[in-house]
C-alpha positions in Angstrom: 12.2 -26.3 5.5 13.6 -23.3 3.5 16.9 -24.3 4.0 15.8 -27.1 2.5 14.3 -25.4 -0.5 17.3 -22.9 -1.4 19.8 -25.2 -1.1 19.0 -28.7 -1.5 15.7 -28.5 -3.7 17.3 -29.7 -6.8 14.7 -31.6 -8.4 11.2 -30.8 -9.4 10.0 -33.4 -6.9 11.6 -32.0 -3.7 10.9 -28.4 -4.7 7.1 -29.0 -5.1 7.3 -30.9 -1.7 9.2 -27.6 -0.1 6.5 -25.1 -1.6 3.8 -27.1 -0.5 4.8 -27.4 2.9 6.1 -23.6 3.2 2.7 -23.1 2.2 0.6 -25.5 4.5 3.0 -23.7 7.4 2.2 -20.1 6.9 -1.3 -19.6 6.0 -4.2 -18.8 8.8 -5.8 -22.9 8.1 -1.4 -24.2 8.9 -1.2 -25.8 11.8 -3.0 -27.7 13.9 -1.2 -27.0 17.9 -3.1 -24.2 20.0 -0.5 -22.0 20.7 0.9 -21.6 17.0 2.3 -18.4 16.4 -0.2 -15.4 14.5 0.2 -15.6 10.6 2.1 -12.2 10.6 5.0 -13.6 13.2 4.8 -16.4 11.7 5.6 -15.2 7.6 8.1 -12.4 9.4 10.4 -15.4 10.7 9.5 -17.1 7.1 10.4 -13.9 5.0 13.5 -13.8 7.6 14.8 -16.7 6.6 14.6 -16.2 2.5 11.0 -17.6 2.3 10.1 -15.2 -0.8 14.1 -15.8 -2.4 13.2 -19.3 -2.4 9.8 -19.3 -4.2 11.7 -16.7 -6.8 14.1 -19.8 -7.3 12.0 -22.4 -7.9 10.4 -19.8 -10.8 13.8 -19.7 -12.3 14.6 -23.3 -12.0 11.1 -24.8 -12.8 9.1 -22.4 -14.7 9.5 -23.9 -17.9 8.6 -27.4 -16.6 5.4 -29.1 -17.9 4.3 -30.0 -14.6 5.2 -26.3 -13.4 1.2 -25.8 -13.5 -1.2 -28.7 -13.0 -4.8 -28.5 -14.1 -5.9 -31.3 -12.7 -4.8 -30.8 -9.0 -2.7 -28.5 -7.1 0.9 -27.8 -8.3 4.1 -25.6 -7.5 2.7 -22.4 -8.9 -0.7 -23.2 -6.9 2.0 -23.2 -3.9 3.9 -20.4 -4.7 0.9 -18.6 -5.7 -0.5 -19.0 -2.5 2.8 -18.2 -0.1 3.0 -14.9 -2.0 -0.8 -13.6 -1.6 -0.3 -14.8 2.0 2.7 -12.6 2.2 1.0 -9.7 0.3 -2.0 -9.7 3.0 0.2 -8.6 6.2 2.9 -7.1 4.4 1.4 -3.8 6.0 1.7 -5.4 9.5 4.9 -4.6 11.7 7.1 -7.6 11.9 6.7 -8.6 7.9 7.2 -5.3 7.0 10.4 -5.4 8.9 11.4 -8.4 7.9 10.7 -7.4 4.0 12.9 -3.9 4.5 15.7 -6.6 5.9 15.5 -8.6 3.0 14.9 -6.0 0.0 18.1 -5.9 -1.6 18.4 -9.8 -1.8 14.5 -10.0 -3.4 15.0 -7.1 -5.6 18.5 -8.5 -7.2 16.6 -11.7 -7.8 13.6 -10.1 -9.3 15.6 -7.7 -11.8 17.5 -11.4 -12.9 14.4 -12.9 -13.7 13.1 -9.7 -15.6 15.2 -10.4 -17.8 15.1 -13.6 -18.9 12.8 -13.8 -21.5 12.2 -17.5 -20.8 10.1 -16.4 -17.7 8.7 -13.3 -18.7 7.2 -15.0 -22.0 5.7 -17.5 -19.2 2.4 -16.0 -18.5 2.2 -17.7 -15.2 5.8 -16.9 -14.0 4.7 -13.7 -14.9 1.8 -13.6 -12.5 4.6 -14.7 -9.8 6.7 -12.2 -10.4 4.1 -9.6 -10.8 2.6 -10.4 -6.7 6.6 -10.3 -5.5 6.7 -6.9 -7.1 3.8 -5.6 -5.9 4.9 -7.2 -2.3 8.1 -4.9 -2.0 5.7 -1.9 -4.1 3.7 -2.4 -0.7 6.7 -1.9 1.2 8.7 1.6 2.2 8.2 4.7 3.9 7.3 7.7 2.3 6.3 11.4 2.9 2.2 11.7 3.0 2.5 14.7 1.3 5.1 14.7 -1.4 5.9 11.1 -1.6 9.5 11.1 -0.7 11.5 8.2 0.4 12.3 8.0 3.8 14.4 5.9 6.0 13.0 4.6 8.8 14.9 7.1 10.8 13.5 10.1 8.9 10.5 9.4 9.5 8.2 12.4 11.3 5.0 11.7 13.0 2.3 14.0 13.6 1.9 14.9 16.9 -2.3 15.1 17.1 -2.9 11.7 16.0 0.3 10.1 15.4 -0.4 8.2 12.3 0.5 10.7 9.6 4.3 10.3 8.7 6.6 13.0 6.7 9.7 14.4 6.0 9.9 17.6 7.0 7.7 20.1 9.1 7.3 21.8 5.7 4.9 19.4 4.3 3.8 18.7 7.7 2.4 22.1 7.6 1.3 22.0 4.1 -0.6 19.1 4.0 -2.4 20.5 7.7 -3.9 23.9 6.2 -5.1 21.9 3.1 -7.4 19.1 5.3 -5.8 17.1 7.6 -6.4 20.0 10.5 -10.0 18.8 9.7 -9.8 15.5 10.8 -6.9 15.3 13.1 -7.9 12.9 15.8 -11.7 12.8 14.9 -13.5 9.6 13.7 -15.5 9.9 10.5 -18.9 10.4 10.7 -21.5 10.6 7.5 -22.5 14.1 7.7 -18.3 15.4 6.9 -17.5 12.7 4.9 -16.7 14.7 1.9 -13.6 15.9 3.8 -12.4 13.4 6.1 -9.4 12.0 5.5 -8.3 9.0 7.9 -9.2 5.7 9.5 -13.5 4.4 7.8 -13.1 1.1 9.1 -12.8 -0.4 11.8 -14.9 2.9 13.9 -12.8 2.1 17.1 -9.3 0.5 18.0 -9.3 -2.5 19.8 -9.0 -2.7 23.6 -6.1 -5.1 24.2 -2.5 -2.4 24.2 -0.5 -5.4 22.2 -3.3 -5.3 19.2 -3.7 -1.3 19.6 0.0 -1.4 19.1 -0.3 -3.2 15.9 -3.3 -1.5 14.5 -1.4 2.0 14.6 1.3 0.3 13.2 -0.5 -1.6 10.2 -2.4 2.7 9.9 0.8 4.2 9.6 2.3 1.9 6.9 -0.7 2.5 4.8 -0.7 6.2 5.1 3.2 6.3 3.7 2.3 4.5 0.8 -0.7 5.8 0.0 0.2 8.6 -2.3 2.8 6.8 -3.8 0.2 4.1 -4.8 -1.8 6.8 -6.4 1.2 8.4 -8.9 2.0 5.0 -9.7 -1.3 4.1 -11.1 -2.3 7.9 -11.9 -2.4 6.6 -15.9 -4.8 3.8 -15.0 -6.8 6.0 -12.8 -7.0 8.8 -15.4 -8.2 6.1 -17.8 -11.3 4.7 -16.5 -12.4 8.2 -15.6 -12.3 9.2 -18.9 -14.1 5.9 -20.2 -16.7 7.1 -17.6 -16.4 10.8 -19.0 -16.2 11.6 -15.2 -14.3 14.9 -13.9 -11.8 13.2 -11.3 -13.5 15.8 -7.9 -16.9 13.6 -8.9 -14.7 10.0 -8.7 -14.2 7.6 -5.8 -11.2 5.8 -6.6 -10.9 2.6 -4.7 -7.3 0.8 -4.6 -8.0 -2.9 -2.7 -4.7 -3.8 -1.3 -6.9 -7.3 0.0 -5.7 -8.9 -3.8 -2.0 -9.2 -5.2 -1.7 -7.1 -7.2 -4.1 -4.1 -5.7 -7.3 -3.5 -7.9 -8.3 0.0 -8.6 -11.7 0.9 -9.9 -13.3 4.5 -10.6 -16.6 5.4 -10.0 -18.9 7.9 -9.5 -19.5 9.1 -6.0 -23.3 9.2 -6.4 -22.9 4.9 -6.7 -20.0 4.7 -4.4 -22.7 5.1 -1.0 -25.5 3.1 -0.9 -27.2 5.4 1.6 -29.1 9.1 0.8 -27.5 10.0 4.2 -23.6 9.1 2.9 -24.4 10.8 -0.5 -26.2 13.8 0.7 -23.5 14.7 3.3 -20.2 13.6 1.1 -22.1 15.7 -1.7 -22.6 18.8 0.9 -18.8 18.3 2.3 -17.0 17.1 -0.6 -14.6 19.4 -2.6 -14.9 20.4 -6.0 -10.9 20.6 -6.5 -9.9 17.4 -4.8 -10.2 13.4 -5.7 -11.7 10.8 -3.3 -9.6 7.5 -2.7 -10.4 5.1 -0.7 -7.9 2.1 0.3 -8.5 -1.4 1.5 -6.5 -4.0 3.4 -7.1 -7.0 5.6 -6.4 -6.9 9.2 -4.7 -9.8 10.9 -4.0 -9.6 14.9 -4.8 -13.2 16.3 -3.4 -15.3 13.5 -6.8 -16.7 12.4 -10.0 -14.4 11.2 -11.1 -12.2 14.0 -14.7 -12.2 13.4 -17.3 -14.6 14.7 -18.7 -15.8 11.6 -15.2 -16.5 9.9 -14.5 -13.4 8.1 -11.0 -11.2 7.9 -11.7 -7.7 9.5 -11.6 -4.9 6.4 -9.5 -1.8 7.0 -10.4 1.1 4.9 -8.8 5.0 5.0 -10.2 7.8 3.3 -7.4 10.2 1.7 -7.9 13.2 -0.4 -5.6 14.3 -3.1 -5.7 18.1 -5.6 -7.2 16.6 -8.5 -4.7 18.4 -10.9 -2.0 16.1 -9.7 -3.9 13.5 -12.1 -5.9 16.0 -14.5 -3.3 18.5 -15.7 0.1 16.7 -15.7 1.5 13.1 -17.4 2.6 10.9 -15.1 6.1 11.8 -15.9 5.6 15.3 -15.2 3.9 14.5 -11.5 6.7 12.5 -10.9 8.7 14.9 -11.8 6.6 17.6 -9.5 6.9 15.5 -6.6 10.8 14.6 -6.7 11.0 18.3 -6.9 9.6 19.1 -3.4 12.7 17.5 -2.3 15.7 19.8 -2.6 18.0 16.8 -2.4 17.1 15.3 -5.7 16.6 17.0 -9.2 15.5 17.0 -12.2 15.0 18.7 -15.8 11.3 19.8 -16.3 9.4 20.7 -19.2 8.1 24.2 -19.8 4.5 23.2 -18.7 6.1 21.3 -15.6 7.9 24.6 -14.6 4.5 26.9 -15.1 2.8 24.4 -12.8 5.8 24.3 -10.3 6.3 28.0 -9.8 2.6 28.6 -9.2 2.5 25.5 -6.5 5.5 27.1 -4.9 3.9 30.8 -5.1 1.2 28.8 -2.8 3.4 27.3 -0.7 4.9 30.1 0.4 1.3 31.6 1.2 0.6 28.9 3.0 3.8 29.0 5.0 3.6 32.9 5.5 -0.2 31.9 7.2 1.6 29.0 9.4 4.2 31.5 11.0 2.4 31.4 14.3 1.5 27.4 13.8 -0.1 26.2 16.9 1.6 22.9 18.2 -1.7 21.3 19.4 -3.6 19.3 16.7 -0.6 17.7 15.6 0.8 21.4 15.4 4.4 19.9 15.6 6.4 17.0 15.5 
């Protein structure tokens, strides 16, 4: 059927009939035999075989057509719109995010030529597409948890406690253990410590079934590499809607829903974040005064259909905890700049400011590291 769309789709007629059925295939309701594959398998093979190049072609081929978007009943972008939020929903899972890391360079070439053409981008709907395939490879990658650098899938370092933390080097391994993560290493969260935990809300315990244990460490890891890079990205957003609240960012709970494509991210104030006196009395007794509260959301898919009883898509929610200063004292360019400079493969030219805050985080590093000589291995000690 893709086949089908990239290379003999060239009327609007037969491209409409290709989206519609790519569609019906691939989401949880597609289907009607027993044994169907589950939806991530089944939009890995899809993404495999140019799924997401194909729906970026029928935007450049169709956009501008008057029957491109259809009021009155479903239409190509309806299709299209729909393949790509059922792509954005397991793009955390293993096998799509696999199969999106094969196919990256092809979807990103396609994307940058559609940028450009002013055509689609003056489009407001073909912008919406385009917007959800960019946020489906932003989704995608692995990255440091504590400095945000890009790693290859080979780089990659696990910690050893838990196993779900990922980084580059023992250095920030280290680094990001004596400021909170020794804390929670391998310990569920629990209302009276919530102001410091940092790691897995929801769901409170890990299926029993080793195949769908395997995936849900999978789907935690893949968050936790993105998580910080999510943050930077939308640190002028965040930054924002605190100040519309007149909120210091240590008294926020930023929320990024990964569930909708694009993520939403909303600020509020911790005292209306819990809806307990419990949750607010021990966050507000645990919680730091220097750090900011985020809060992530995704959608857990294991059997292909919901999980639930009643119908519903499990929720999968991780606490992190980042120095508020990374938001508060520097422009987005200059925290950009901060974190490529934790890497000493990369660099960069700073401003005067930018250097002030670098040589004091540095001067704290290396009190941090002088502390660590005699690092323990247990607790995730070690890689």
């Amino acid at each position: 059927m893709i086949d089908m769309g990239i290379w003999h789709s060239f009327d609007f007629d037969t491209a409409e009939f290709v989206a519609e059925m790519s569609s019906y295939m691939i989401t949880r309701k597609g289907g009607v035999e027993k044994r169907r594959l589950p939806i991530d398998v089944r939009i890995a093979f899809a993404i495999r075989a140019g799924l997401i190049e194909m729906c970026l072609g029928f935007v450049q081929q169709f956009g501008s057509d008057e029957s491109f978007i259809n009021d009155t009943f479903l239409s190509i972008f309806d299709y299209i719109k729909r393949i790509f939020k059922s792509v954005h929903e397991v793009s955390l899972h293993k096998k799509p995010a696999k199969a999106i890391r094969h196919k990256r360079e092809d979807i990103e070439k396609e994307l940058k030529c559609l940028e450009k053409e002013e055509v689609v981008t003056k489009n407001p709907k073909c912008k919406e597409l385009l917007d959800m395939a960019r946020s489906i490879l932003n989704l995608n990658g692995s990255y440091c948890c504590r400095c945000s650098k890009s790693l290859s899938r080979t780089e990659v370092k696990l910690c050893h406690g838990c196993g779900c933390m990922a980084y580059c080097s023992k250095a920030c391994q280290k680094e990001d253990w004596l400021n909170g993560h020794k804390l929670t290493c391998c310990k569920s969260h629990t209302d009276e410590t919530s102001g410091q935990f940092q790691g897995r809300v929801l769901p409170e315990t890990l299926p029993v079934c080793p195949r769908i244990a395997a995936k849900f460490k999978e789907l935690e890891i893949n968050m936790n590499m993105i998580q910080l890079k999510l943050l930077l990205d939308n640190s002028e957003t965040i930054l924002s809607q605190a100040k519309a609240l007149d909120l210091h960012l240590s008294d926020c709970v930023v929320s990024l829903d990964l569930r909708y494509c694009p993520p939403t991210i909303g600020v509020k104030k911790y005292t209306h974040w819990f809806d307990t006196p419990e949750e607010k009395r021990g966050f507000d007794e645990t919680r730091s005064k220097e750090n900011i509260t985020c809060i992530y959301f995704s959608h857990v898919f294991f059997n292909g259909e919901s999980d639930e009883d009643d119908g519903t898509i499990p929720v999968f929610q991780i606490q992190k905890l980042y120095p508020s200063e990374w938001l508060m004292k520097q422009s987005k360019s200059v925290i950009s700049t901060c974190v490529v400079s934790l890497s000493p493969s990369k660099s960069s030219v700073a401003s005067p400011a930018a250097v002030d805050s670098l040589s004091e985080h540095k001067r704290l590093h290396n009190i941090q590291m002088n502390k660590a000589r005699w690092f323990p291995r247990s607790y995730g000690g070690y890689f």
